[in-house]
C-alpha positions in Angstrom: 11.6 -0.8 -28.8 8.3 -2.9 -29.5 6.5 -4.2 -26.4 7.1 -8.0 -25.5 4.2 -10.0 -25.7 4.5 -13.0 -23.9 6.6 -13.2 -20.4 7.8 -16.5 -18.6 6.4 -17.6 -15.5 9.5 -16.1 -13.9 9.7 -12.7 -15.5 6.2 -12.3 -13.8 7.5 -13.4 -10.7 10.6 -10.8 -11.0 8.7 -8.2 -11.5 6.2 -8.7 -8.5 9.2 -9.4 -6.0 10.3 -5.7 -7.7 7.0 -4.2 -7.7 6.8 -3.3 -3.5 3.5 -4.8 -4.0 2.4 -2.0 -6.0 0.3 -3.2 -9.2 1.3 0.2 -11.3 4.8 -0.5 -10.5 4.5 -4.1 -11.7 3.0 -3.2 -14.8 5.1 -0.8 -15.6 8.4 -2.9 -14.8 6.7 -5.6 -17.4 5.8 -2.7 -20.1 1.8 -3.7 -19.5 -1.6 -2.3 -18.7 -2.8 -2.1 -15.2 -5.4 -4.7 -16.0 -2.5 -7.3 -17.8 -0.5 -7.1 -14.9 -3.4 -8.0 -12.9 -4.1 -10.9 -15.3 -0.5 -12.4 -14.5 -1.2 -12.6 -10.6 -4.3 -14.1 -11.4 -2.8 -16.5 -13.6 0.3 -17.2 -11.4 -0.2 -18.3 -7.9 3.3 -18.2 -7.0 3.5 -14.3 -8.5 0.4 -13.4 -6.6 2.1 -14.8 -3.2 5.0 -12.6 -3.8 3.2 -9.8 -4.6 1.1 -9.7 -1.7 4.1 -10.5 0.5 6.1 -7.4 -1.3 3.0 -5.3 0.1 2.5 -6.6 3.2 6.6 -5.7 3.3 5.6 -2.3 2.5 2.8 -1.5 4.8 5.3 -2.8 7.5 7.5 -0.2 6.3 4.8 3.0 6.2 4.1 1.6 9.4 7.1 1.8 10.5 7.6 5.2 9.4 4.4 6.7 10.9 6.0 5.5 13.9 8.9 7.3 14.1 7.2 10.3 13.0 4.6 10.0 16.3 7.5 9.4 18.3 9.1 12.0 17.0 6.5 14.4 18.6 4.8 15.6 15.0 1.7 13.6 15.0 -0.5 14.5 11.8 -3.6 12.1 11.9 -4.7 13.0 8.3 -1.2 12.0 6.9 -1.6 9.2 9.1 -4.9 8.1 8.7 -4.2 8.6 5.5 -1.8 6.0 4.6 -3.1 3.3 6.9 -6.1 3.8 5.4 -5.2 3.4 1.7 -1.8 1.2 2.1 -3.5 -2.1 2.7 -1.8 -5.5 2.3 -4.5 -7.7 0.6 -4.8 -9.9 3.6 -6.7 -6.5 5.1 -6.3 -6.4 9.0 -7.1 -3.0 9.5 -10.5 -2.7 8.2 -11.8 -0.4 10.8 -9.0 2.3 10.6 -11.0 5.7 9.4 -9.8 8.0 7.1 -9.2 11.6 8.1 -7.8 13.2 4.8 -10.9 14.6 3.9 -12.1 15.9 7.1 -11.8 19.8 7.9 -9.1 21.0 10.4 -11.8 22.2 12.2 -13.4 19.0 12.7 -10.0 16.9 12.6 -8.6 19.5 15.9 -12.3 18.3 17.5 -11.5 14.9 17.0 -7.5 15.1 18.5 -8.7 16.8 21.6 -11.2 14.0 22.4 -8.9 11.3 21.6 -5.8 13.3 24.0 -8.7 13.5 26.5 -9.4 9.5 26.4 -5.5 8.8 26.8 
């Protein structure tokens, strides 16, 4: 099946409600390169709104997630820290969260006592 070359205004905008705000997903859904798909948002305003609205839908859902996970009594800050750190809706309100994936046990179990200690 040969790639299609050209898509509507409204294909775009299908595949960036579809996308979860993921730009791989997106170009994949339209059959493009990473960089085409990005071209489309860029060209369409109204594509690029729903886009950014699909991810901001899907850090609500990590978030959500993480949540019951914590409550749950199984509280893993580099899975955490982790996700919040690297899911980011593009209207970015959690610049200062810190990333713990790539921090030793040792160091990470250092850091979890002192934060139990300041609750």
């Amino acid at each position: 099946m040969k790639r299609k070359l050209n898509y509507t205004k409204e294909e775009i905008i299908n595949a960036a409600r579809k996308s979860n705000g993921i730009l791989s997903n997106m170009a994949t859904i339209l059959g493009v390169t990473y960089v085409t798909a990005r071209r489309y948002l860029d060209k369409y305003t109204e594509a690029r709104d729903i886009f950014n609205t699909e991810r901001i839908k899907l850090r609500g859902k990590a978030e959500s997630l993480l949540a019951e996970k914590l409550n749950s009594g199984t509280f893993d800050l580099k899975t955490i820290s982790y996700v919040l750190a690297h899911i980011k809706p593009y209207h970015d309100y959690y610049d200062d969260i810190e990333d713990f994936s790539n921090v030793s046990d040792e160091e990470l179990e250092e850091y979890e006592q002192i934060e139990r200690n300041n609750l």
